[in-house]
NUBATOR-303109 format. One record per residue (C-alpha): x negated, y, z negated; residue number from 1. Coordinates in steps of 0.05 Angstrom, whole numbers. Layout:
! residues N
SITE        X        Y        Z   lumro
SITE        X        Y        Z     NUM
...
This chain:
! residues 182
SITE        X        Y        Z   lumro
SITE      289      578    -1246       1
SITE      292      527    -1190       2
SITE      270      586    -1142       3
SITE      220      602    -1175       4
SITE      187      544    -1187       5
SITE      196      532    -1126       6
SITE      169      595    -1091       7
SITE      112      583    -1136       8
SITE       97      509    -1116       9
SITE       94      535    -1031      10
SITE       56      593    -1037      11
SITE       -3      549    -1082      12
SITE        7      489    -1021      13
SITE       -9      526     -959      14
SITE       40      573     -941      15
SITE       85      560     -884      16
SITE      157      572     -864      17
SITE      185      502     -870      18
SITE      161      494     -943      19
SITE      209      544     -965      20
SITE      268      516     -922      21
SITE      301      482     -982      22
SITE      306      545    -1020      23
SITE      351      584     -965      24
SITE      421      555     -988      25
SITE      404      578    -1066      26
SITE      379      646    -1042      27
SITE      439      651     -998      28
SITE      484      635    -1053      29
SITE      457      676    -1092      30
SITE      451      733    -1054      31
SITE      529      721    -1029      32
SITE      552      714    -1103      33
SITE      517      784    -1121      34
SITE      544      819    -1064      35
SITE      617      795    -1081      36
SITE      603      814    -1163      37
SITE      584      885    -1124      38
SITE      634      893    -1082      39
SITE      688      864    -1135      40
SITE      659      916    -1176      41
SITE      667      979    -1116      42
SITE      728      957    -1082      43
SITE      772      913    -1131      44
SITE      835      914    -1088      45
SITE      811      904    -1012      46
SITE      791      826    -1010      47
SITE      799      824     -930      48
SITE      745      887     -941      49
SITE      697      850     -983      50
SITE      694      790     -935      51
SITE      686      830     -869      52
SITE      623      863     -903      53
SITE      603      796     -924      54
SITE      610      770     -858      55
SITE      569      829     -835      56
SITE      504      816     -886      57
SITE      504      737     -858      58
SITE      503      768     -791      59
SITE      449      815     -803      60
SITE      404      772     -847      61
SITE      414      712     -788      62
SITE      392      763     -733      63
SITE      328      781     -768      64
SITE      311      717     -776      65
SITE      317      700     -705      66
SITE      283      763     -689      67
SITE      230      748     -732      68
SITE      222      666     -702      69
SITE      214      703     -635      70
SITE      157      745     -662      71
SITE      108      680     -693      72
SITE      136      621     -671      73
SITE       85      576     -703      74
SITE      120      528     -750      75
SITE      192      575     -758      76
SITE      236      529     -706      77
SITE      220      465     -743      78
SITE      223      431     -682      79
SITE      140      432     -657      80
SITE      168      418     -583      81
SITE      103      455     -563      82
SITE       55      418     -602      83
SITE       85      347     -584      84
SITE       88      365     -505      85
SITE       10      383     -509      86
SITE        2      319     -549      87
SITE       40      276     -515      88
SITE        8      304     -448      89
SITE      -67      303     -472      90
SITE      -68      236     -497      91
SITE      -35      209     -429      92
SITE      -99      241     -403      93
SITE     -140      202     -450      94
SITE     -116      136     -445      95
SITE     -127      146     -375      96
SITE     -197      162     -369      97
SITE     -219      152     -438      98
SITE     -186       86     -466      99
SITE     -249       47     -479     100
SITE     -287      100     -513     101
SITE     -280      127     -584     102
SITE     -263      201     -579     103
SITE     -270      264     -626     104
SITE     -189      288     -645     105
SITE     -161      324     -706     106
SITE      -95      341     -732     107
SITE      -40      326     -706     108
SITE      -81      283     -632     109
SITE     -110      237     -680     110
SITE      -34      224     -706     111
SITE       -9      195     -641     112
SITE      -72      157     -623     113
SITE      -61      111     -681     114
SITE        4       78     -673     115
SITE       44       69     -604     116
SITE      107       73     -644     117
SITE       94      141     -654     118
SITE      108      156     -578     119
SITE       51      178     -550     120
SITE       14      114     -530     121
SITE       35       82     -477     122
SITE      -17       30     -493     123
SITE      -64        2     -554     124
SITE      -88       59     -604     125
SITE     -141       84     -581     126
SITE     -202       90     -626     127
SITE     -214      164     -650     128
SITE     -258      201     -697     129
SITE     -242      259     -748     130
SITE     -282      325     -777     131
SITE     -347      294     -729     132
SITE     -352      234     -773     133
SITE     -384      188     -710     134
SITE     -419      217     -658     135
SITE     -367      216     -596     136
SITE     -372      233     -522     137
SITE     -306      262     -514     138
SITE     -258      301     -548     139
SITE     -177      326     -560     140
SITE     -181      385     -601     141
SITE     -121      416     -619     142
SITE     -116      495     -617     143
SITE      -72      555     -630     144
SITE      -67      606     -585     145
SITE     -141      626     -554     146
SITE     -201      577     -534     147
SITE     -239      623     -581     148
SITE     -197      574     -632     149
SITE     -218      498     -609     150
SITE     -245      472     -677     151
SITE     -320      461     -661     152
SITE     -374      485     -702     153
SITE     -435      517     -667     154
SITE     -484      460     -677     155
SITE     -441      411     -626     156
SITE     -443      440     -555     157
SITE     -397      416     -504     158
SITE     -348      440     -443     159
SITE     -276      441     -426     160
SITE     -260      382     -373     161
SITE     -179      400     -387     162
SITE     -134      438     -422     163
SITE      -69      420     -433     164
SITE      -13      483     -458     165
SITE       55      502     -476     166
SITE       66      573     -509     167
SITE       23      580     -567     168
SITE        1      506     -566     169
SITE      -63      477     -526     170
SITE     -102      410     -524     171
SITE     -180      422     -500     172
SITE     -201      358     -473     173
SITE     -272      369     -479     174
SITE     -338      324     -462     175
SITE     -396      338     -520     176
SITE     -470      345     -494     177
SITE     -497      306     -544     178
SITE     -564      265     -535     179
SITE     -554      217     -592     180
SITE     -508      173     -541     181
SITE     -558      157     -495     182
């Protein structure tokens, strides 16, 4: 019952890997419990048997998942050593040439611009806007894989001064063309 509910509270949140995490030792029990009921069942007598074939199904189920962390690496390591570097690196960037201004940043930039005890500051927080509340000069957008994914909507022009990657990871540090700063 616990799986289920569950399975059914992380696929209505949005999906990803590491909402499910806390289910893998009750579908590995499980699973390990039915094959030993099946293989009690098939081969009564040969225990050293039933545990090399266990040993086998861990292996195989553990490479696939490793294979399959290879394939998307998005969110599957747990670890988002991409996503911090690109972070960590862009907002070095802007407390360097953007410190006094108020600049355009979503998920996760606008995480480490608030606090330096989140260890990305190496200075003050630096003042930031979200979703194009204020109108801003300058910009750390966040992206996944392409630049045809930096999060701007058509009305906003602007251009990339720097882009900052690691794998599948990337910070556009962009400057907006907007003439409602002037």
């Amino acid at each position: 019952m616990f799986i289920l509910i569950a399975s059914v509270f992380a696929d209505v949140n949005y999906y990803l890997m590491r909402y499910i995490l806390y289910l893998m030792p009750f579908v590995v029990m499980g699973g390990t419990y039915t094959v030993l009921v099946l293989l009690e069942k098939i081969i009564p007598r040969l225990i050293a048997l039933q545990w090399i074939l266990i040993t086998l199904f861990c292996i195989t189920g553990v490479s696939f998942c490793i294979k399959n962390m290879s394939l998307s690496p998005d969110t599957c390591d747990m670890s988002y050593k991409l996503v911090v570097n690109v972070c960590k690196e862009s907002i070095h960037y802007a407390e360097q040439n953007w410190a006094n201004d108020t600049i355009e940043a979503n998920f996760p930039v606008y995480q480490g611009l608030q606090d330096p005890r989140n260890g990305y500051l190496t200075g003050k927080p630096i003042p930031y806007s979200a979703n194009f509340v204020k109108p801003t000069k300058f910009g750390l957008l966040f992206y996944l894989w392409g630049e045809g994914n930096i999060p701007i909507g058509n009305k906003i022009k602007y251009h990339v001064v720097k882009t900052f990657d690691d794998g599948y990871a990337h910070v556009a540090a962009v400057e907006f063309e907007r003439g409602d700063l002037q």
